[in-house]
VOGU-3710 file (C-alpha; in Angstrom, 3 decimals, decimal comma):
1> xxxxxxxxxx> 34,498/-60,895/184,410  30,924/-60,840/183,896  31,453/-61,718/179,861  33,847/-64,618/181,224  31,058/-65,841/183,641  28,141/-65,629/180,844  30,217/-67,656/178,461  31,147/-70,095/181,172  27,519/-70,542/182,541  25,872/-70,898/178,743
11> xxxxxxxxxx> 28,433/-73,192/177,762  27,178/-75,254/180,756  23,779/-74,949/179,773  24,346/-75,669/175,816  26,472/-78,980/177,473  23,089/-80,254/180,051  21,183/-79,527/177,130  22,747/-81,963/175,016  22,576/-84,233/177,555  18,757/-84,006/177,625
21> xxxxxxxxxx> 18,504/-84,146/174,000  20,890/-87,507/174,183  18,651/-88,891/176,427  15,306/-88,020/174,810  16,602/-90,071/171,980  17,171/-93,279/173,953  13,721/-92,485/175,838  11,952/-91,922/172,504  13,657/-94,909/171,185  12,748/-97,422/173,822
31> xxxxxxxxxx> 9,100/-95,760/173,729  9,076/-96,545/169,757  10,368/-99,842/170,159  7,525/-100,881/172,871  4,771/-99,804/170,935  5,400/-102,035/168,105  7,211/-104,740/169,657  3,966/-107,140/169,779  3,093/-106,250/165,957  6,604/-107,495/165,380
41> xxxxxxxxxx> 6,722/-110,324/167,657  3,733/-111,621/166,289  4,459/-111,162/162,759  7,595/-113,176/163,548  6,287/-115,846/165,602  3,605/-116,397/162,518  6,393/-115,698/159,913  3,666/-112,804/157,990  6,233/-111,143/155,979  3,361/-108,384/155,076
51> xxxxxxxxxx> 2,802/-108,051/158,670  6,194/-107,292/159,454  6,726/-105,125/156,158  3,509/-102,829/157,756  5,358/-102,766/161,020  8,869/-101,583/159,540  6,671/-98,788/157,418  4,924/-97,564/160,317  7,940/-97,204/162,196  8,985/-94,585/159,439
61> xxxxxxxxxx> 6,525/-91,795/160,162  9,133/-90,828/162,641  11,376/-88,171/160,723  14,525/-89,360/163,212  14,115/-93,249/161,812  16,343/-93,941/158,732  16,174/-97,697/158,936  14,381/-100,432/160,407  13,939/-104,208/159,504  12,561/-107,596/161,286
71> xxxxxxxxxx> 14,692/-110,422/161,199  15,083/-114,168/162,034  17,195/-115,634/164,683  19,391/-116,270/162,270  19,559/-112,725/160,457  17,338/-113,453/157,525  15,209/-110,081/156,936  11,318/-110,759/157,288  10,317/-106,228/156,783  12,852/-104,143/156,084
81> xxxxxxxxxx> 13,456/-100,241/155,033  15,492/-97,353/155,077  16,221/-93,612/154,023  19,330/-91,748/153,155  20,631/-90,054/156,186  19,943/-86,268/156,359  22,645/-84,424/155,056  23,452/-80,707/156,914  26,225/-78,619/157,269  25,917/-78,790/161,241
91> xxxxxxxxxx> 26,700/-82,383/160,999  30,699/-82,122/161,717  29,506/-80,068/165,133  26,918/-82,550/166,198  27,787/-86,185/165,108  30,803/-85,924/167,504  28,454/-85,076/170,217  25,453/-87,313/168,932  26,818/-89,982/166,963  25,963/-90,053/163,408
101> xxxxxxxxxx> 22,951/-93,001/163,934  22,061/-94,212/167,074  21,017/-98,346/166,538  18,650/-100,211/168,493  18,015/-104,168/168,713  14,963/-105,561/170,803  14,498/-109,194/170,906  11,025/-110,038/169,925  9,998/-113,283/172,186  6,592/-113,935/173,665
111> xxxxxxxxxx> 5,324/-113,023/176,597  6,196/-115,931/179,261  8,821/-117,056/177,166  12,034/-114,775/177,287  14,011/-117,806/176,077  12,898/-118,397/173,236  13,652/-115,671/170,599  11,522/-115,925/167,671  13,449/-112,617/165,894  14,811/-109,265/166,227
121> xxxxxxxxxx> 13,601/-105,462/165,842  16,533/-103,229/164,501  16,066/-99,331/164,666  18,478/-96,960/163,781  18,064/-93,309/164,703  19,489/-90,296/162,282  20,586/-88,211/164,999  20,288/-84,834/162,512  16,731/-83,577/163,553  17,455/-83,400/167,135
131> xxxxxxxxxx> 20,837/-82,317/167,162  18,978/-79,137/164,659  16,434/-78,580/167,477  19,723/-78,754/169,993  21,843/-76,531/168,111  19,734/-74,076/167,426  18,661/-73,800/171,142  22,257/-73,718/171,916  22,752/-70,836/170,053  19,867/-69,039/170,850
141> xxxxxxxxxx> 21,184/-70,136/174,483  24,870/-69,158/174,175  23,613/-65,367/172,263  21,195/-64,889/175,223  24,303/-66,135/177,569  26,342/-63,568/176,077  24,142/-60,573/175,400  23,133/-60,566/179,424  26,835/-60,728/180,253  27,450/-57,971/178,198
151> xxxxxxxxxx> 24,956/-55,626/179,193  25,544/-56,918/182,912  29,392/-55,820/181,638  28,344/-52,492/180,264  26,253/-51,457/183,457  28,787/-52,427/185,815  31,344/-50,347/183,849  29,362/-47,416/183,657  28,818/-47,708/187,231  32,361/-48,126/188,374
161> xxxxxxxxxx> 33,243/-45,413/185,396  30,441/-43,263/187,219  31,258/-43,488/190,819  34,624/-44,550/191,056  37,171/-43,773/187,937  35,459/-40,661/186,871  35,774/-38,652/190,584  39,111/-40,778/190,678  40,410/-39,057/187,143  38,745/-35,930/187,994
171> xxxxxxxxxx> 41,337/-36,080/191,660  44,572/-37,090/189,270  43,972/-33,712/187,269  43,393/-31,459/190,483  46,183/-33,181/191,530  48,460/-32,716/189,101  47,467/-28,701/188,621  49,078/-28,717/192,320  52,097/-26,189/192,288  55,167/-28,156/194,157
181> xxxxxxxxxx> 56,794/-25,263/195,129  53,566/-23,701/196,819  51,069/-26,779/197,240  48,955/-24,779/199,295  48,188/-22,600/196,612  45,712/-24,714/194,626  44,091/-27,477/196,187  42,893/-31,131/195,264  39,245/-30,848/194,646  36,338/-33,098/196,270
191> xxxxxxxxxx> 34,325/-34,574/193,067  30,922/-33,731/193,495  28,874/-36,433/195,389  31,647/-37,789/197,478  31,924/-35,286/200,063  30,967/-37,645/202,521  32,420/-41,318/201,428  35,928/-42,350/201,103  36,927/-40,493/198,282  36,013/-37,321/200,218
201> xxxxxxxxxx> 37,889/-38,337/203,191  41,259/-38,930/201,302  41,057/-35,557/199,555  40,436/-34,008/202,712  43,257/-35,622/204,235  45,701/-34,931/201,137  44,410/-31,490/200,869  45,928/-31,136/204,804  48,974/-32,572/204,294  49,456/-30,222/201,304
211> xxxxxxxxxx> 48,620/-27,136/203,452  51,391/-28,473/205,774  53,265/-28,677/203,838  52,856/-25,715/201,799  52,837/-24,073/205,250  56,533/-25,501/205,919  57,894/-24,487/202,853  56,714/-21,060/203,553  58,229/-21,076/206,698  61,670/-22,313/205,335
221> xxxxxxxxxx> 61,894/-19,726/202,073  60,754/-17,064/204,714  63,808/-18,144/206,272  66,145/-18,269/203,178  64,474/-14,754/202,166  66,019/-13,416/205,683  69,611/-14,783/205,224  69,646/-14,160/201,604  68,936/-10,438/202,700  70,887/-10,297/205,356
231> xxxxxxxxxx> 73,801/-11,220/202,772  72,968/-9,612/199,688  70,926/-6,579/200,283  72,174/-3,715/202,770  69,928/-3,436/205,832  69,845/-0,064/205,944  68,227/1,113/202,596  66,944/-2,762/201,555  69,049/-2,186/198,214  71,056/-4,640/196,514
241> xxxxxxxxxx> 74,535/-4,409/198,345  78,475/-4,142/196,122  78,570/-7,875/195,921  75,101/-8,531/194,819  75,142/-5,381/192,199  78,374/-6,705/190,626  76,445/-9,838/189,902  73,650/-8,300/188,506  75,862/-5,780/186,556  77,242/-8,397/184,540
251> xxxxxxxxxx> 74,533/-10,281/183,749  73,068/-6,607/182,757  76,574/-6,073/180,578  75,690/-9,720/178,743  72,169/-8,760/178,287  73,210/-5,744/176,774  76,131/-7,127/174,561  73,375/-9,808/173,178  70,531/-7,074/172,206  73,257/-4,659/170,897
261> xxxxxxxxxx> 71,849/-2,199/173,148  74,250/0,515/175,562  73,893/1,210/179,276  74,883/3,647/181,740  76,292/3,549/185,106  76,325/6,345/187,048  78,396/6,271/190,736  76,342/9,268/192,728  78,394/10,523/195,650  75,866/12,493/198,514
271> xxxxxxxxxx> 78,068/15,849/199,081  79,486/16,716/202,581  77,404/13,787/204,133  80,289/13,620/206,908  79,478/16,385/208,190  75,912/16,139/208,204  76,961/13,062/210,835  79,241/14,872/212,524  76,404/17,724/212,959  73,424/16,160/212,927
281> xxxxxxxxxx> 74,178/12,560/214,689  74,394/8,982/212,775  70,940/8,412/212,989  69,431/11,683/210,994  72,477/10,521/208,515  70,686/7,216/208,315  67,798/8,633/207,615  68,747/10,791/205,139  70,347/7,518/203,417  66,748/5,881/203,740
291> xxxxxxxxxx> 64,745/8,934/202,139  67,371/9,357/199,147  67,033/5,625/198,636  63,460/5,243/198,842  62,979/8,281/196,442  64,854/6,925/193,579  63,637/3,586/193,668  60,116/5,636/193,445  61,223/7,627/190,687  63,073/4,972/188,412
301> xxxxxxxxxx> 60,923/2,066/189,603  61,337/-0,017/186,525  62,634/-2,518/184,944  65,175/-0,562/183,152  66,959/0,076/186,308  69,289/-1,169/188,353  70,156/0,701/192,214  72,265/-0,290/194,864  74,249/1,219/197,503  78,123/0,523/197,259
311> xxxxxxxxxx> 78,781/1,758/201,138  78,932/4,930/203,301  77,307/7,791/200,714  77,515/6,121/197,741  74,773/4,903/195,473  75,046/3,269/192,017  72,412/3,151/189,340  72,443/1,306/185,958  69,754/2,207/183,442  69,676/-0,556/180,533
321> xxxxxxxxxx> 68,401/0,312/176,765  70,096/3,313/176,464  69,838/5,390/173,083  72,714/7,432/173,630  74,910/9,685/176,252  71,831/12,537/176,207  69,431/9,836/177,723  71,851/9,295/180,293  72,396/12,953/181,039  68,392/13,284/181,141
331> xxxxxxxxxx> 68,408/10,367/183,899  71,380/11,909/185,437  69,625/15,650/186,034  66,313/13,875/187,204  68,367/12,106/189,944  70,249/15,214/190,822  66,596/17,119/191,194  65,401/14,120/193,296  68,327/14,245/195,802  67,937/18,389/196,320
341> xxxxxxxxxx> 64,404/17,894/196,946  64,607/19,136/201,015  63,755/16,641/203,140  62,464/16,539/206,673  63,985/14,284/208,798  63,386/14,477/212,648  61,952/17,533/212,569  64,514/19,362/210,902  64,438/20,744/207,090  67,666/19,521/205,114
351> xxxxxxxxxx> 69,002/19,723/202,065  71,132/17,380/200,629  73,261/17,603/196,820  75,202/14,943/194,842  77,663/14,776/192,692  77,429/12,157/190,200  80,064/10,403/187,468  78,808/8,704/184,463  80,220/5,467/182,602  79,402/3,798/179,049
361> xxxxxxxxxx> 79,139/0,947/178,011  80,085/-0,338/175,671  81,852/2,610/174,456  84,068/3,188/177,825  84,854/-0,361/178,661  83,212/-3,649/178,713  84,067/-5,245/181,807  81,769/-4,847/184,703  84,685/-4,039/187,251  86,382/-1,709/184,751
371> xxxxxxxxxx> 82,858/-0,034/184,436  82,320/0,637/187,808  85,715/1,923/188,717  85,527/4,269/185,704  82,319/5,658/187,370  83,718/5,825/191,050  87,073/7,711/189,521  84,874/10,417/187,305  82,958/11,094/190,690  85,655/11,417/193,051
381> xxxxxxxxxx> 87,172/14,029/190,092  84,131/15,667/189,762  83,868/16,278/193,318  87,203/18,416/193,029  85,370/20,654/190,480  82,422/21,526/192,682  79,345/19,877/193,840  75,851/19,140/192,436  76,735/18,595/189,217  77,593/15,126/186,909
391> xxxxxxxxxx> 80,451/14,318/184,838  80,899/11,573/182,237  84,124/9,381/182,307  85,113/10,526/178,305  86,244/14,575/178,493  84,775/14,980/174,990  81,284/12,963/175,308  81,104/14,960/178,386  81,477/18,426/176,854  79,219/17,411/174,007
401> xxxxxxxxxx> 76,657/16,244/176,405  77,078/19,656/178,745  76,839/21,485/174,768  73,824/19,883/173,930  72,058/20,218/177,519  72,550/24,177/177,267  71,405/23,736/173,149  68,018/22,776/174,464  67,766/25,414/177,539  68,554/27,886/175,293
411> xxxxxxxxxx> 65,928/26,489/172,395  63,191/26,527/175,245  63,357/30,190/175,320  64,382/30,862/171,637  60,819/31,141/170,584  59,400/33,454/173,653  62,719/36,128/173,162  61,805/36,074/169,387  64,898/34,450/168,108  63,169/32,732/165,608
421> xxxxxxxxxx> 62,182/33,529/162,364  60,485/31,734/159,158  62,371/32,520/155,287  60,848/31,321/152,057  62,111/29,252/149,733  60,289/29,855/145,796  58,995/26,430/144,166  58,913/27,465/140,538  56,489/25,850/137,886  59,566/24,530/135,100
431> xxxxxxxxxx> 57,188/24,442/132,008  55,258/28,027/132,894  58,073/29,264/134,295  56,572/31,226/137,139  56,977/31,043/140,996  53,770/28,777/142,555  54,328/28,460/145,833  56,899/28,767/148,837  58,401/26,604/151,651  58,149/28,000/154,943
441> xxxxxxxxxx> 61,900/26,950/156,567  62,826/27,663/159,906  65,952/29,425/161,022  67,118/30,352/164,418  69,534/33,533/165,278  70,773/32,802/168,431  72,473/35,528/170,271  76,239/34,025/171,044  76,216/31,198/168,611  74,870/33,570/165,466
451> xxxxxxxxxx> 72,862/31,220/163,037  71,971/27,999/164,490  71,601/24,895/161,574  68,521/23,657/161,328  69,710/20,276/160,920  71,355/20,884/164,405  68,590/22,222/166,580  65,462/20,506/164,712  66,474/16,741/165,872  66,960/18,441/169,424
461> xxxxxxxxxx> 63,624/19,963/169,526  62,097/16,687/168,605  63,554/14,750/171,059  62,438/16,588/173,946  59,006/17,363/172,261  59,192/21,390/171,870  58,844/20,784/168,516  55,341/20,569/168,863  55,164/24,741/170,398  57,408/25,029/167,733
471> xxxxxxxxxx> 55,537/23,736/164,970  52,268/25,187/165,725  54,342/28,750/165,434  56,111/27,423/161,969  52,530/26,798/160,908  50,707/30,082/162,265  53,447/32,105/161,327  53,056/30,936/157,718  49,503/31,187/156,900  49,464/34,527/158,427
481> xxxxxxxxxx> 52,382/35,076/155,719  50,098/33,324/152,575  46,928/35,707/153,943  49,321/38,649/153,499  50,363/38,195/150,388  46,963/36,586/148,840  45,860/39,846/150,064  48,231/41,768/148,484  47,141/40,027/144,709  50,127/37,236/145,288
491> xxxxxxxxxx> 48,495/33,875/146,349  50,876/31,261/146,599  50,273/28,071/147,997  52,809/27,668/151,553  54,455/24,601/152,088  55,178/23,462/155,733  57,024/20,879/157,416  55,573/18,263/159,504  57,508/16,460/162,228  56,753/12,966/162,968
501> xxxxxxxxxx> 56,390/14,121/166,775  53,795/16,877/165,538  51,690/13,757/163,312  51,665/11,767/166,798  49,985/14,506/168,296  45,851/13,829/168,333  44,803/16,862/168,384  46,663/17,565/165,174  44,176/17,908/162,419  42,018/20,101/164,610
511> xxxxxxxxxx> 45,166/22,223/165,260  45,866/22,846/161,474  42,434/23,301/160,390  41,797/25,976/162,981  44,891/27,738/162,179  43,680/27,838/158,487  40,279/29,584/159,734  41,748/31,974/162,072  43,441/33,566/158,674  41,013/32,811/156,681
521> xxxxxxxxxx> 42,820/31,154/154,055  41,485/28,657/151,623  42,780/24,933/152,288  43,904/24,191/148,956  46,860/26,761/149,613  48,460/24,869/152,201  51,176/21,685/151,734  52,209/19,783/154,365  55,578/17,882/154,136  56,282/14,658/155,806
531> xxxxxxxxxx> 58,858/12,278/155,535  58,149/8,621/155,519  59,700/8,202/158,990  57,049/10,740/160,204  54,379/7,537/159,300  56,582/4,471/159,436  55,941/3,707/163,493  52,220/4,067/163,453  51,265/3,914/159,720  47,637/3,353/160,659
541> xxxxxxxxxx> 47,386/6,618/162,953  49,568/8,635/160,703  47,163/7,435/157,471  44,128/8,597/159,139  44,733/12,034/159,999  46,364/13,124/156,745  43,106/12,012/154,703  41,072/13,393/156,875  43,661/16,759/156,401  43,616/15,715/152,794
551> xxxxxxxxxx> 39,373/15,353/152,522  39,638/19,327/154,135  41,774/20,093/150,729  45,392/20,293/152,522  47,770/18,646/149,928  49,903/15,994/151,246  53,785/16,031/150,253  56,346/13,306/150,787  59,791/15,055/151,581  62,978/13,430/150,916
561> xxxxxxxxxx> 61,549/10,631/148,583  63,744/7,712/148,432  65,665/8,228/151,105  63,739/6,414/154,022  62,753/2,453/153,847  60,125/0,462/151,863  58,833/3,927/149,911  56,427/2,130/147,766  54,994/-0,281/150,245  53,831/3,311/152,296
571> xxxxxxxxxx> 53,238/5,303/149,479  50,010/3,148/148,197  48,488/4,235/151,105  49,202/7,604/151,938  46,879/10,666/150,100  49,972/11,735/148,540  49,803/14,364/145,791  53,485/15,433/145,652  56,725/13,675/145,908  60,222/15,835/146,934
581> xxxxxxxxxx> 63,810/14,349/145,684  65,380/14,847/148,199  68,708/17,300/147,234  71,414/14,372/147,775  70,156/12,861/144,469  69,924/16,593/142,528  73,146/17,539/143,889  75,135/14,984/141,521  72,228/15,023/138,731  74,532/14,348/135,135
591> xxxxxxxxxx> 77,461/13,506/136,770  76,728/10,435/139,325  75,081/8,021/136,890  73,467/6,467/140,224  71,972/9,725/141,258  70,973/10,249/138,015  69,027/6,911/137,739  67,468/6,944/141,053  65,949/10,991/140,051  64,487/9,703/137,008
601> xxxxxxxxxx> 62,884/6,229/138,728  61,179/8,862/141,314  60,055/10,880/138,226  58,761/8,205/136,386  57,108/6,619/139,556  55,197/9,719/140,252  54,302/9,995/136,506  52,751/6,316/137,230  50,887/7,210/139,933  49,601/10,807/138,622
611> xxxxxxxxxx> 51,743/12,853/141,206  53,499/16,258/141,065  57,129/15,582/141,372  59,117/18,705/142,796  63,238/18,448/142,924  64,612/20,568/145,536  68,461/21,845/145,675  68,804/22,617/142,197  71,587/24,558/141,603  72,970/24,674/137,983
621> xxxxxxxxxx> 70,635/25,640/134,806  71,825/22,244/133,422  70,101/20,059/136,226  66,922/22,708/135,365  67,003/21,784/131,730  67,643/17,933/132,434  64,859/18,247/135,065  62,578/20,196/132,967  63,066/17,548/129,902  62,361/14,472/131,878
631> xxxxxxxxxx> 58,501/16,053/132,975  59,724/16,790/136,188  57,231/19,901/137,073  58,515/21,601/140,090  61,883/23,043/141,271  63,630/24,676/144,189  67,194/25,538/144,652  69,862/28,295/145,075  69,308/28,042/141,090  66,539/30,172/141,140
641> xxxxxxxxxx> 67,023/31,231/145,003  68,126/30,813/148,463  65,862/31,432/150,887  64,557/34,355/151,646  62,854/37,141/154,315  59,449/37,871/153,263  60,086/41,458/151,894  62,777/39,787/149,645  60,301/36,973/148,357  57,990/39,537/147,334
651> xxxxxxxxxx> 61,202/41,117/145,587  62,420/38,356/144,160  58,697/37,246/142,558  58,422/40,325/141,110  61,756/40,484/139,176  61,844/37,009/138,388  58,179/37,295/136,399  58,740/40,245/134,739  62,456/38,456/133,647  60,269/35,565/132,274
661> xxxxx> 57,796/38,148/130,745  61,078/40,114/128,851  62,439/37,003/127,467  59,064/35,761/126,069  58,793/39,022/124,239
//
């Protein structure tokens, strides 16, 4: 508006200014005209052409005057002259305005005579010089027009920007960050500097009506919140009640069936809780409900479990991301310790049990109501065998389950009743021929079963973390073993294994260092075996403590080469100094061509990289020889020996040296 308004008002100006200069023209004109008008009356009246000529020439010092001439009555020219017209490129803008020439005629007559005319005065004007002058006032006019508007524009802009759109834009934001479904929970805020002016009062008054309503809404999902309840979650314990869990156990079964993952459901049953009614009164049987609810919701308060109560004594609990049946037996036993906890309820001590039956999925059905009726039937037959105990829905996952839970009681107390024991297996140098070291493997003689697999009791002791008691014996156990026989003039470097639960450990390195001082053997005698899933979860971690066991002088030995994922990617930056085939690929050495190729890749790979390659589970003197030709440098196996008690090591180093020593002579 104010650019509109300076255009308008200089274009009015520019338009009274040409008016002026118009009529300066005539006035200048007339003014001309009058000051020569005698010289040219009397030059007429006494017909003195040179007269008249000095007349027309003086008339020409005026730059606007391009002709001029005094003539007779009856048109004959007595002084006479003229100029070209200027010529200027402004002249298309102006001569519309101006006129191109302006003429003037003035009858020359004496004075007291007016009617007789003795001649005529002709003048014509070039308009050019003062429609310059004009035109360049104009446009000095029309710029200054302009540039005021403009900055008139610019400082009302800023100032409406400043006090009005800025706080206004600065309100749309606030308002916009306001949460519909809690308004009151973030406010519109009051721009600075308009607490007191309108702006101020209509954020004030929004900000009100979005506590009220904020406050409403409040109000009305407190009131949802209280029916939903009342509908779906059973007023007694506040859990989720049959109809609600269903829901939630399908959309737990989906969720499961997507991530390829398992789940449990176990039905849990509280035993003889009629009669603690019938005894006790309703209301201590409430209670009791309460407590057992509120204590597992404590104890598995997370989001990998789902617990309801199905109705009378019955609870329900579905734990998501299961690895397998012993995880569920693990949740199972904590929930059957929870329950037994006695509990004091109106001044009186009780003691409640449950009996509990377990369901699988996917592996027992996939259907949420098939699921929970296969839970509800294994309790209610469980019940008939007893109480405080759990059952699974599958007779043989439950027996394996019940096998494995009394493997692991039994391994807790294997190591203080001394059932286990450490044999040695020789590693034998195949180009000097002679034994170099041992490996340290553990076996456990268990007093019903006889001689427990490794293979069977190992994976068991790392899953419930005893293999870390266990370990630190393996370890102790064998450098107390390499002190003996270094000091009986044998030294032979010990190899142990090292579980991937033992590497998590931090206090690790310190462990095995101290165990090498306490028996005072050097660090260069001890090999530690890992496999590359000991490293592959926490590569970083794992990396860092076996250089700093490595910088100490332990070697570092990768066991089972080739048989775990991405081998080369890890091996670059583990301190690796030996590399174990693992026995699947010596086992069919020269007659699987696979095998074959995939021993003589690890050989050549550790050739590469400057490592000792050992081969364990050689059997046959032809996989020795191969072995032996190819520049693999160490060996195990039932070739040269199976494992064996430490008396029979000692044995079998003697013999087998001074065998080597009679067939070199």
């Amino acid at each position: 508006m104010a650019l509109v308004s300076g255009v308008i008002v200089s274009t009015i100006q520019v338009i009274l200014d040409a008016q002026r200069v118009s009529a300066g023209l005539d006035n200048d004109a007339g003014q001309t005209i009058t000051m020569v008008k005698d010289a040219a009356t009397q030059a007429v009246f006494s017909i003195d052409a040179e007269l008249a000529q000095q007349v027309v020439d003086g008339l020409f010092a005026k730059e606007a005057i391009h002709r001029a001439r005094i003539t007779h009555p009856d048109g004959d020219p007595l002084g006479n002259r003229s100029r070209p017209m200027q010529e200027a490129g402004f002249r298309p803008l102006t001569d519309p305005i101006f006129g191109a020439e302006r003429h003037f005629r003035e009858p020359l007559f004496r004075e007291g005579r007016p009617e007789t005319v003795y001649g005529y005065l002709d003048v014509h004007y070039d308009t050019a010089p003062a429609a310059g002058t004009w035109l360049d006032r104009a446009a000095v006019t029309f710029a200054s027009g302009i540039a005021t508007a403009l900055i008139l524009g610019m400082v009302l802009f800023y100032v409406f920007h400043l006090l009005l759109t800025r706080p206004l834009l600065r309100i749309v934001r606030s308002v916009k960050q306001v949460d519909p479904a809690h308004p009151d929970d973030r406010l519109v805020t009051i721009p600075s500097g308009h607490q007191k002016d309108e702006l101020g009062l209509w954020v004030n008054a929004t900000n009100n009506l979005l506590v009220a309503i904020g406050d409403s809404q409040k109000r009305h999902r407190e009131a949802e919140d209280r029916v939903s309840r009342l509908s779906r979650y059973d007023q007694l314990t506040g859990l989720p009640s049959r109809d609600t869990f269903m829901e939630l156990l399908v959309r737990n079964i989906e969720e499961a069936g997507t991530r390829n993952t398992q789940l449990s459901l176990i039905v849990c049953g509280i035993d003889d809780f009629k009669s603690v009614n019938e005894q006790c009164g309703f209301r201590t049987g409430d209670l009791i409900l309460q407590t057992i609810a509120d204590r597992m919701t404590h104890m598995l308060d997370n989001a990998r479990f789902t617990i309801a109560r199905l109705g009378s004594d019955q609870f329900v609990i579905v734990e998501k991301g299961l690895r397998d049946g012993f995880q569920a037996a693990d949740t199972a036993e904590r929930i059957l310790d929870c329950i037994s906890m006695p509990m004091l309820v109106e001044d009186q001590n009780i003691a409640m049990t449950a009996t509990m039956g377990v369901a699988l999925f996917p592996s027992d059905t996939d259907q949420a109501d098939r699921l929970l009726q296969s839970a509800e039937q294994t309790m209610t037959l469980a019940k008939q065998n007893g109480h405080n105990h759990f059952q699974f829905y599958v007779a043989s996952i439950d027996q394996e389950i019940r096998d494995r839970k009394q493997l692991e009681k039994d391994l807790a107390q294997a190591l203080a009743n001394h059932q286990l024991h450490l044999v040695y297996q020789p590693q034998i140098n195949l180009e000097s021929k002679r034994v170099i070291g041992a490996e340290a493997l553990l076996r456990w003689e268990h007093p019903t079963r006889g001689l427990v697999p490794p293979d069977f009791f190992i994976p068991v002791a790392e899953a419930n973390g005893s293999i870390v008691e266990i370990g630190q014996w393996v370890l102790d156990q064998a450098c107390w073993q390499a002190a003996r026989w270094a000091f009986g003039g044998t030294p032979l470097r010990i190899a142990v294994n090292l579980s991937a639960v033992q590497l998590r450990q931090d206090s690790i390195v310190d462990d095995i260092l101290d165990t090498l001082r306490r028996h005072k053997i050097p660090a260069g005698r001890l090999e530690l075996e890992v496999t590359e899933t000991s490293f592959m979860t926490n590569l970083s971690d794992a990396v860092a403590k076996l250089r700093r066991l490595r910088k100490a002088g332990i070697s570092i030995a990768v066991d089972d080469f080739g048989t775990g994922y991405s081998s080369l990617t890890y091996l670059k930056q583990m301190p690796v100094q030996h590399l174990k085939i693992d026995k699947q690929f010596i086992r069919d050495l020269l007659v699987n061509e696979e095998d074959t190729r995939i021993a003589n890749t690890i050989i050549d790979l550790g050739k590469s990289l400057n490592l000792t390659v050992i081969a364990e589970g050689v059997e046959t003197a032809e996989q020795e020889y191969y072995l032996s030709q190819r520049g693999c440098q160490l060996a195990q196996g039932y070739y040269f020996s199976k494992p064996l008690l430490p008396s029979d090591f000692e044995t079998f180093v003697k013999g087998f040296h001074e065998k080597i020593l009679e067939n070199n002579t």
